[in-house]
C-alpha positions as CSV (number, residue, x, y, z in Angstrom):
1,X,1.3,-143.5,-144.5
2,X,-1.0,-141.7,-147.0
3,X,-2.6,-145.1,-147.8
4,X,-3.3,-145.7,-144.5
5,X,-5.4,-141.9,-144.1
6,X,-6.8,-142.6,-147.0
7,X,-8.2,-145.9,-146.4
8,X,-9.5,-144.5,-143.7
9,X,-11.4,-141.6,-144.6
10,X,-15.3,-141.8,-145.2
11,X,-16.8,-144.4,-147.6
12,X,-18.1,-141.0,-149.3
13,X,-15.2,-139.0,-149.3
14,X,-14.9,-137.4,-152.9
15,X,-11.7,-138.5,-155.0
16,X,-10.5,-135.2,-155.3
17,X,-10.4,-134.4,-151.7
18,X,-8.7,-138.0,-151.2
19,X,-6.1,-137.2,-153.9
20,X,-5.2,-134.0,-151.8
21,X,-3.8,-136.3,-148.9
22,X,0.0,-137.2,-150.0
23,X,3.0,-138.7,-147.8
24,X,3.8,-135.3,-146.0
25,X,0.4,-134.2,-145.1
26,X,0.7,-135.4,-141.1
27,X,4.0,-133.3,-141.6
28,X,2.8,-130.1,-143.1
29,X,0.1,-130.3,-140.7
30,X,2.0,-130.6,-137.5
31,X,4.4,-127.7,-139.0
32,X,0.9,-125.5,-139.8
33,X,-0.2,-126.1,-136.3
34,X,3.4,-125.0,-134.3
35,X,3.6,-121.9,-136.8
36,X,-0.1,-121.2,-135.6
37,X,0.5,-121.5,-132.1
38,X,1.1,-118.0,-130.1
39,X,3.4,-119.7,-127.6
40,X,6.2,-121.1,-130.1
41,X,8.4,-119.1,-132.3
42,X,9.6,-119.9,-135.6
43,X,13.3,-121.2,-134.3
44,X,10.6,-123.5,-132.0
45,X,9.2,-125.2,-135.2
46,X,12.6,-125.4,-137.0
47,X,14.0,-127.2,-134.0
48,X,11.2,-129.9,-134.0
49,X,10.9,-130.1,-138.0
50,X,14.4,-129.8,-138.6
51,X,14.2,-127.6,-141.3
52,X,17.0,-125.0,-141.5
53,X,16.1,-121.2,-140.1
54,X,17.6,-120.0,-143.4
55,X,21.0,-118.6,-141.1
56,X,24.0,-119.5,-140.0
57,X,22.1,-120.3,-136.6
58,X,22.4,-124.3,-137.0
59,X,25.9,-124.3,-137.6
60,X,26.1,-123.4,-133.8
61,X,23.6,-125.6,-132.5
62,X,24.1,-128.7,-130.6
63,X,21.9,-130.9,-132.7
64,X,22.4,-134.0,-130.1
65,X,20.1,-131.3,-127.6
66,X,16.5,-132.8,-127.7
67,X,15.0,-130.1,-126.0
68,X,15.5,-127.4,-129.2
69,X,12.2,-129.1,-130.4
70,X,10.3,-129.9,-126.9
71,X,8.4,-126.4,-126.7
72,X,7.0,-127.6,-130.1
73,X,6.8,-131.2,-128.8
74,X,4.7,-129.8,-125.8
75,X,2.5,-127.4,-128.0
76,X,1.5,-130.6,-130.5
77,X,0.4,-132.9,-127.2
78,X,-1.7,-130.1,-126.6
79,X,0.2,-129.2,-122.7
80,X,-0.9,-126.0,-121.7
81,X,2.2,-124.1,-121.0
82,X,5.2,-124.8,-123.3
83,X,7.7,-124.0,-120.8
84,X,6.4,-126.4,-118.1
85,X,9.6,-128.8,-116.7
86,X,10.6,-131.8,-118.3
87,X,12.7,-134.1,-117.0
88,X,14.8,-135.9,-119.4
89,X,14.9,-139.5,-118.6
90,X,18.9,-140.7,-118.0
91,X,18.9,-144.3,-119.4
92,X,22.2,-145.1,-118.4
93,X,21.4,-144.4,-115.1
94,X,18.7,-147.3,-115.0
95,X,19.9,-150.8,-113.5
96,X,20.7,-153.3,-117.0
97,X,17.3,-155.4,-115.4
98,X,14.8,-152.2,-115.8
99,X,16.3,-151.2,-119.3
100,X,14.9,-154.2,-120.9
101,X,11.8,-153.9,-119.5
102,X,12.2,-150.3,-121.0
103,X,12.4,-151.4,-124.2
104,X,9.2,-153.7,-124.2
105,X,7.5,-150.5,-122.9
106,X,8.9,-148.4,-125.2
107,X,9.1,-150.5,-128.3
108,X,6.3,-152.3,-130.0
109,X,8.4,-155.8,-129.7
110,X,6.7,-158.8,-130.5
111,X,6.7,-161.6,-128.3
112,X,9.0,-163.7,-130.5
113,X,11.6,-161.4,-129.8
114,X,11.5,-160.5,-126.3
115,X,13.9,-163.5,-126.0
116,X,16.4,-161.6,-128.6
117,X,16.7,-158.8,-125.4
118,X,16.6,-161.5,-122.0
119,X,18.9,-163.8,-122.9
120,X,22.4,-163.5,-122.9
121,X,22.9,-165.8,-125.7
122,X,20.0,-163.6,-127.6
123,X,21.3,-161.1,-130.6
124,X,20.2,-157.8,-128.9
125,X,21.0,-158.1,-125.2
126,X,23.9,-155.9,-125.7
127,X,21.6,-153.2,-126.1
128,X,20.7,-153.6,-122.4
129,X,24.2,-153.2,-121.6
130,X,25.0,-150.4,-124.0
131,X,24.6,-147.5,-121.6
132,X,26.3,-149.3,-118.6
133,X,29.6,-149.2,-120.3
């Protein structure tokens, strides 16, 4: 990741301001700009880093629950309230046809192996099925 920043940066940018950039920089600075945000708290951040809250907090939380980390989620898109309604998506409530086609949406999947997902004979068209168990 770093490479790619850096090899992207200005023709002129000096070495030392180049050097600064390492792997977690995207990291630290989606982390800086939840904690600077007046609409999350800190248990907001630590649910979209994952970091620990430094108490016995996670050892109660359901970890499975996406939405501990979508105030923060909302907040680094830039939505202007936080606590606007999200509807989670139910995947296993999609007919086996439209989940493929989800997956080609979703995924970057090259065309060599969109075949892998159509075909029953292909490798990953269980994963169509998975949710219609």
């Amino acid at each position: 990741m770093k490479e790619s920043i850096r090899k992207n940066l200005p023709p002129n940018c000096p070495k030392d301001v180049m050097n600064m950039i390492v792997g977690k920089s995207i990291r630290q600075a989606c982390i800086t700009d939840c904690l600077l945000n007046k609409h999350l708290t800190f248990v907001d951040v630590c649910g979209r880093s994952g970091h620990a809250t430094g108490t016995t907090l996670e050892s109660y939380e359901d970890k499975n629950n996406i939405s501990t980390g979508l105030r923060a989620a909302k907040a680094l898109a830039h939505h202007d309230n936080v606590d606007a309604h999200v509807s989670v998506p139910k995947i296993d409530r999609l007919p086996s046809h439209e989940t493929g086609k989800l997956f080609t949406h979703l995924f970057a999947i090259s065309d060599c192996l969109k075949s892998m997902f159509d075909k029953e004979s292909g490798s990953l068209y269980y994963l169509r099925h998975v949710w219609h168990r």
